[in-house]
N, C-alpha and C positions, 0 to 999 in steps of 0.2 A: 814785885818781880824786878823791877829797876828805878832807880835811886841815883842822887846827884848827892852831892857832901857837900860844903865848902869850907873853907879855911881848917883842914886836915891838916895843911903841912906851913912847915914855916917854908919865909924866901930862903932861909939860908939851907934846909933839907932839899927842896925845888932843886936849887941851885945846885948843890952836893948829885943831886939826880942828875941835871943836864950836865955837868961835867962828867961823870960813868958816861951817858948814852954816848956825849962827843966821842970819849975818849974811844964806846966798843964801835964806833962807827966804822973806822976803816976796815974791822973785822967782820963788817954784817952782811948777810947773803940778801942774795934775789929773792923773791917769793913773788912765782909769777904762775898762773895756773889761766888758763884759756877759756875754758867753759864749766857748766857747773856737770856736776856726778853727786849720786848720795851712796852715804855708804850706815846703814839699819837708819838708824832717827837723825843721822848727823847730815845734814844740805852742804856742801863742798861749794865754793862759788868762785866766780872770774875774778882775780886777786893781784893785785902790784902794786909791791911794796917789797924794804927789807927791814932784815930784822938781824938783829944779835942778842947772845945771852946778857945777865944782865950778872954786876955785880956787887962786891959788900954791903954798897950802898941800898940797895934796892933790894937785896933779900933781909938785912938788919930792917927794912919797914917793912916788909910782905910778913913776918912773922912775929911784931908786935900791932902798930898800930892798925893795920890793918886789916888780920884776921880778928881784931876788938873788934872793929866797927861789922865784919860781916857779921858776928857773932854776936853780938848787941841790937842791931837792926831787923837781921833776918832769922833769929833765933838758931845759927846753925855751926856748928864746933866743927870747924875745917880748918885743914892743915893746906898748905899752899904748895901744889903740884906740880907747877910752871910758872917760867914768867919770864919776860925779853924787851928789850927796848923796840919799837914798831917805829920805821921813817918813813916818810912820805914824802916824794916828790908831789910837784903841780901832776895833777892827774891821776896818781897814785890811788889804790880802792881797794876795799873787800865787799862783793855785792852780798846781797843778801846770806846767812849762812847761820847756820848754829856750832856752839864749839862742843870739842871732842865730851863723849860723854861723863867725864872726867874733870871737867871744868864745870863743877855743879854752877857757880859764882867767878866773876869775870869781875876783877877791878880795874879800873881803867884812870892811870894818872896820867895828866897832860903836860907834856915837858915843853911848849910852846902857848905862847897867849891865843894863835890865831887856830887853834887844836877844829875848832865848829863840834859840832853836837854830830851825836852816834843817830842813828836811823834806828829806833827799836820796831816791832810790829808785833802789841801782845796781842791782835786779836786773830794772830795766826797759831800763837804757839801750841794748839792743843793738835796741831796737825805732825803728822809723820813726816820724813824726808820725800816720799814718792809725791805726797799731796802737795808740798812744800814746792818742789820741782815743776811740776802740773799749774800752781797757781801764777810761778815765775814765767813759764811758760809760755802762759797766756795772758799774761801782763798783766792777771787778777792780782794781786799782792795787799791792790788798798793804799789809803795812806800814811804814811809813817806817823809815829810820834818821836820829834825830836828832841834826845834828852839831853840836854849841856852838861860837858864835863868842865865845872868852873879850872881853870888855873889856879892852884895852891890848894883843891879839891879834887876828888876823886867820883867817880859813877862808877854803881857797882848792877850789874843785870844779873840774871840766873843764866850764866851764857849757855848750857847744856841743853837749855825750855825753850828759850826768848831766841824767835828769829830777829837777827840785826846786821846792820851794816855799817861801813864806812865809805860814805858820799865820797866821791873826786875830791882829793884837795886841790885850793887854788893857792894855797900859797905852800911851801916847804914847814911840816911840822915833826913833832914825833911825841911818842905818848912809850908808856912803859906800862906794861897790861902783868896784871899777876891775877892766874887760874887756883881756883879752892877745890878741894875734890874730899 
């Protein structure tokens, strides 16, 4: 269900990446959302952070090496549906949530060394969005398992199954996420 990679990318492709995210930075919006809502199987949750599209850079790797690797790994022939650079201020988050049902596979590259580990919970994912809400609720959730996304590596979850999160940053980072559908 979820996976860490390491040594995916070279520094000089990394690099090639954080120069795109700089560059779509002045163009990337708020995503701020207040409390959670579900909407059939998908858990919506309290979120801040922005985000921009992404470019050459990042779609010429979303559609080689890294639909191989989900497709090697997870046994599964997907085409890449979305994808954006994600920043984070100090405090910045996405609480618990699952992504659109669309995003069978979430890959997650870190365009920062201080990126910290995603928050998975696979021992909730067999639950619906209502139940999902209900355990958040009441503060059932459990505890996470924290999966490192190495630097010059990639972590890839079922993101559509696997509820997960993004902890508070404490320091300023930014990751570049590409959805498989």
């Amino acid at each position: 269900m979820e996976r860490s990679f390491t040594d995916v990318f070279t520094d000089a492709q990394v690099a090639a990446l954080v120069r795109e995210a700089a560059a779509a930075y002045p163009g990337s919006r708020q995503m701020l959302v207040e409390g959670y809502r579900v909407n059939g199987a998908q858990l919506l949750s309290p979120t801040r952070y922005r985000y921009a599209r992404t470019g050459p850079e990042l779609d010429g790797q979303r559609g080689g090496v890294l639909a191989s690797l989900v497709q090697e790994h997870f046994g599964a022939r997907l085409t890449a549906v979305t994808s954006s650079y994600n920043f984070y201020g100090v405090g910045d988050h996405i609480g618990i949530h699952r992504d659109a049902p669309d995003c069978r596979y979430a890959a997650l590259i870190p365009l920062s060394r201080d990126l910290g580990p995603l928050e998975v919970y696979p021992h909730l994912a067999g639950h619906d969005g209502g139940e999902l809400l209900k355990r958040v609720e009441n503060d059932a959730v459990g505890v996470p398992v924290r999966l490192p996304i190495p630097y010059g590596g990639v972590a890839v979850i079922q993101g559509s199954v696997l509820p997960h999160a993004r902890p508070p940053a404490t320091l300023p980072c930014a990751v570049a996420t590409v959805c498989f559908g």
